[in-house]
C-alpha positions in Angstrom: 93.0 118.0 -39.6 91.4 121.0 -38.3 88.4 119.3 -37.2 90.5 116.5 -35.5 92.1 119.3 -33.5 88.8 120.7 -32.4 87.6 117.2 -31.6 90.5 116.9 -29.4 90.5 120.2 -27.6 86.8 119.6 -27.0 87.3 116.3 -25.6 90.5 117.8 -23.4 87.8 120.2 -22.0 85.4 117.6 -21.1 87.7 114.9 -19.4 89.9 118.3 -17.6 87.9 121.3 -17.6 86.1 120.9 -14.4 89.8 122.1 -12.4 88.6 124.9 -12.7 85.4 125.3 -11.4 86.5 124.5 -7.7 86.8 128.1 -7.2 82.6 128.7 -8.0 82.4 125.6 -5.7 84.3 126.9 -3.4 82.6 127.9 -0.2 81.5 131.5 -0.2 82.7 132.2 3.2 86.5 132.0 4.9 87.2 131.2 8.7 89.1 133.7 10.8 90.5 132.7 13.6 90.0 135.1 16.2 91.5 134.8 20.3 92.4 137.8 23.3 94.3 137.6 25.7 92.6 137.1 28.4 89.9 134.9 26.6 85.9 136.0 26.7 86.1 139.0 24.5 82.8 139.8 23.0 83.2 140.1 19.0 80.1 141.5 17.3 80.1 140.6 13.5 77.5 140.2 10.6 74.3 140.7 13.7 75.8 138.3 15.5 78.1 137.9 18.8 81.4 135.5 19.3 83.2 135.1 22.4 86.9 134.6 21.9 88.4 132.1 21.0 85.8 131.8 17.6 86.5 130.9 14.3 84.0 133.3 12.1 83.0 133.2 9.3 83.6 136.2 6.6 82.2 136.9 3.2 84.7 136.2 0.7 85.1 139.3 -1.7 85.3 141.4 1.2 87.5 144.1 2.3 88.2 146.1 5.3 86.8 144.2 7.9 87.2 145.4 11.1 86.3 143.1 14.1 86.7 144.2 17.4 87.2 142.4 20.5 85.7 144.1 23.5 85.6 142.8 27.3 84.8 144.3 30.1 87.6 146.4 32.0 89.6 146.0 29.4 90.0 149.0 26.2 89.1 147.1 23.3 91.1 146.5 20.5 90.6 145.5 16.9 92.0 143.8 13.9 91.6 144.6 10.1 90.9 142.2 8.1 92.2 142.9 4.1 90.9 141.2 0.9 93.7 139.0 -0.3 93.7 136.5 -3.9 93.3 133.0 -3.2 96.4 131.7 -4.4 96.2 128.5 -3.3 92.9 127.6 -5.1 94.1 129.4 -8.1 96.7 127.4 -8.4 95.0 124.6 -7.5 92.4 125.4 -10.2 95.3 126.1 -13.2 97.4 123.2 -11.8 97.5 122.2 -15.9 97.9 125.5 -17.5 97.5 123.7 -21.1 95.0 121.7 -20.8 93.2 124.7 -19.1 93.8 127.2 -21.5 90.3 127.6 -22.8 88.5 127.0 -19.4 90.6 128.1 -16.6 90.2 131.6 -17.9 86.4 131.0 -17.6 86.5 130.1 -14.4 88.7 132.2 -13.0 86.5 135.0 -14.2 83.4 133.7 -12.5 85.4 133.5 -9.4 86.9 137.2 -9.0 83.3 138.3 -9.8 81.4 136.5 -7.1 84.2 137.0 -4.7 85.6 133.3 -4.5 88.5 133.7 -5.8 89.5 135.9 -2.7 90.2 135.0 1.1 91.0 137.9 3.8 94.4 138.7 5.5 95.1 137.4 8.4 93.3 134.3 9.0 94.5 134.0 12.7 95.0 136.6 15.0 95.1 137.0 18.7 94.9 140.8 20.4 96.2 141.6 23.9 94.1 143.3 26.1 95.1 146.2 27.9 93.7 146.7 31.6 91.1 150.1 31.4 92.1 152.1 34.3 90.2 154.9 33.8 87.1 153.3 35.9 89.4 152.2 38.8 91.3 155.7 38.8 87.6 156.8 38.9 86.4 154.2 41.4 89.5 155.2 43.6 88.4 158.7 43.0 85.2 158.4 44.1 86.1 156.3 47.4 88.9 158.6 48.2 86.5 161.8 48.0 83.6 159.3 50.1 86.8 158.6 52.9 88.0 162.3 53.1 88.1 163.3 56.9 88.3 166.5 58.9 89.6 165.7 62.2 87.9 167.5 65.4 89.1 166.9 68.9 86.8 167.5 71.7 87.5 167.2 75.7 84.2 166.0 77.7 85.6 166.7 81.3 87.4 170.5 81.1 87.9 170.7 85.1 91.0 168.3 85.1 94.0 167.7 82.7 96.4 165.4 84.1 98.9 167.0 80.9 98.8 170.1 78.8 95.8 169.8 76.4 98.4 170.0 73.5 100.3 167.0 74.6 97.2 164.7 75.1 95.8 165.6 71.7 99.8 164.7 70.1 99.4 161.5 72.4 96.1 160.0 71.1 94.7 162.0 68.4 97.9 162.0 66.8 98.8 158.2 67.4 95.7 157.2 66.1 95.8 159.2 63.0 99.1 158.0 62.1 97.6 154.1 62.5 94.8 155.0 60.3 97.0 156.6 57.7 99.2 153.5 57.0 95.9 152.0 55.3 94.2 153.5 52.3 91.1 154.0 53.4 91.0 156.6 55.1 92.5 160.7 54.2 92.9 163.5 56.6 92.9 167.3 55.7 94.9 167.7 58.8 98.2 165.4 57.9 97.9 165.9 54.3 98.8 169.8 53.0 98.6 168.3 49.5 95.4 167.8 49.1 93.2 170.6 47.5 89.8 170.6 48.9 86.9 173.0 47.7 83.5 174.2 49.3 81.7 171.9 47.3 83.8 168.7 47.9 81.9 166.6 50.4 84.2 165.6 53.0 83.2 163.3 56.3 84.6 164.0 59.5 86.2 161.7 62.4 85.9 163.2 65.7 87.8 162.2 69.0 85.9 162.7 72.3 88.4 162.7 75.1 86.9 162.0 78.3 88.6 162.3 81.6 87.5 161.0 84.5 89.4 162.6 87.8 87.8 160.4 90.4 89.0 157.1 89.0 91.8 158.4 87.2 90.8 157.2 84.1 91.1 158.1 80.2 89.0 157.5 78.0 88.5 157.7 74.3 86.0 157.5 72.0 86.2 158.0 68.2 83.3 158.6 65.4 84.1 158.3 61.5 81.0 159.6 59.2 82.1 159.5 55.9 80.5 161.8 53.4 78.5 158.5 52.1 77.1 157.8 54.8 79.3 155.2 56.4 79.8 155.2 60.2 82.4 153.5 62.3 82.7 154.2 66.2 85.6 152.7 68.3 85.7 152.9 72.2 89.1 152.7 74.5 90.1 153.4 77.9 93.0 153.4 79.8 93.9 153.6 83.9 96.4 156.2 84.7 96.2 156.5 88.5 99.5 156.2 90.0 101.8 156.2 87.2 104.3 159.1 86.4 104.0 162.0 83.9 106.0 159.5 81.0 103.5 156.7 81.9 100.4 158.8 81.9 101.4 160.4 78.1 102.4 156.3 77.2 98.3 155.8 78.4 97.0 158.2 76.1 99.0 156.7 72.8 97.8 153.5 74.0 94.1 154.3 73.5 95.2 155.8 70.2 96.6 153.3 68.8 93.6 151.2 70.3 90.9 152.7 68.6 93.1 152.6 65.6 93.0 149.2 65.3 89.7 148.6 66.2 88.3 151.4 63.0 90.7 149.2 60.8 88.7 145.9 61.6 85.4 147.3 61.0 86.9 148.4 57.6 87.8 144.8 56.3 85.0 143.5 57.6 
């Protein structure tokens, strides 16, 4: 009877056994499903480089994985990846607990020890970029200190002033300025008390030349940026004033102002 039994249990394990060795067949790596948003993140994993959306391919047995996704202008951001049991092929394997008594245990143990009776947590995942603003704030920095502008006013023609000096300078100078400043190109120390500028800050200049011609009554105004890159933009305008009244003469100067103005802004989108 005994020998019957043993007969049996060996022929059992013949016909059965092999459920259980699905898990040392089992391929020794698992597919993680890896995306950002937005897609073409650079993943660096195992000496090699994936560009989201990738499936790649991790060593089962493993634990802690970190893969990071990194893309430029972005911060990167990452995802750990945890050693988790197989369930699924565990079960699979012990589907017929008594008819695997003897050899599920066997193959079970051949699984945990060459790692294929583990996957990794989670298999999918996709990571949200976030924007890195610290080059733009640094960019913006950088063009903002190159576009800083101290503001000189110089008169060619000192014999004749058809107004005070103070009111042609608030006509022009100051017209132009305010033009200029609805952009962001451009700063000036002398319309913004805010800013906090030191000796060693390089900082360009724009410079009005107002020229006054008695003979044909005639203004005229010429502007020079140099920003402290480099950069330089000139703008010409003039304006006839002969025979018009004290209001109309002042209108002529914010005129040429608002001119020049607009003809610095071209040059700048250009």
């Amino acid at each position: 009877m005994h020998s019957k039994f043993i007969f049996i249990l060996a022929l059992l394990t013949i016909l059965f056994g092999s459920g259980c060795s699905t898990i040392s067949k089992k391929s020794d790596f698992v597919n993680v499903f890896i995306n950002s948003i937005p897609e073409g993140g650079k993943v660096r994993y195992d000496g090699k480089i994936y560009t989201t959306p990738a499936n790649i391919p991790i060593k089962r047995g493993h634990d802690n994985i970190i893969l990071r996704v990194e893309k430029e202008g972005y911060e990167s951001a990452s995802v750990t990846l945890k050693r988790a049991y197989d369930l699924h092929a565990m079960a699979a394997d012990c589907a017929i607990p008594l008819i695997n008594l003897v050899t599920c245990p066997i193959g079970l143990n051949d699984g945990f020890s060459s790692g294929r009776a583990y996957t990794v947590e989670p298999r999918s995942v996709t990571l949200e970029l976030v924007r890195d603003l610290s080059k733009e704030r640094e960019q913006r920095a950088q063009q903002q200190a190159a576009n800083l502008l101290r503001v000189e006013t110089r008169f060619i023609n000192k014999s004749w002033f058809p107004l005070e000096k103070h009111e042609m300078t608030v006509a022009c100078v100051d017209e132009a300025l305010e033009n200029l400043s609805k952009g962001t190109h451009f700063r000036f120390l002398e319309k913004d008390s805010k800013l906090q500028v030191s000796e060693t800050d390089n900082v360009g200049t724009i410079t009005f030349y107002i020229d006054l011609i008695e003979t044909a009554q005639l203004v005229k105004l010429k502007v020079v940026i140099q920003t402290a890159d480099g950069t330089t933009y000139i703008a010409n305008a003039r304006e006839s004033i002969q025979g018009k009244s004290r209001a109309e003469i002042y209108n002529a100067f914010e005129k040429v102002g608002v001119v020049v103005a607009k003809d610095i802004t071209e040059q700048v989108s250009r």
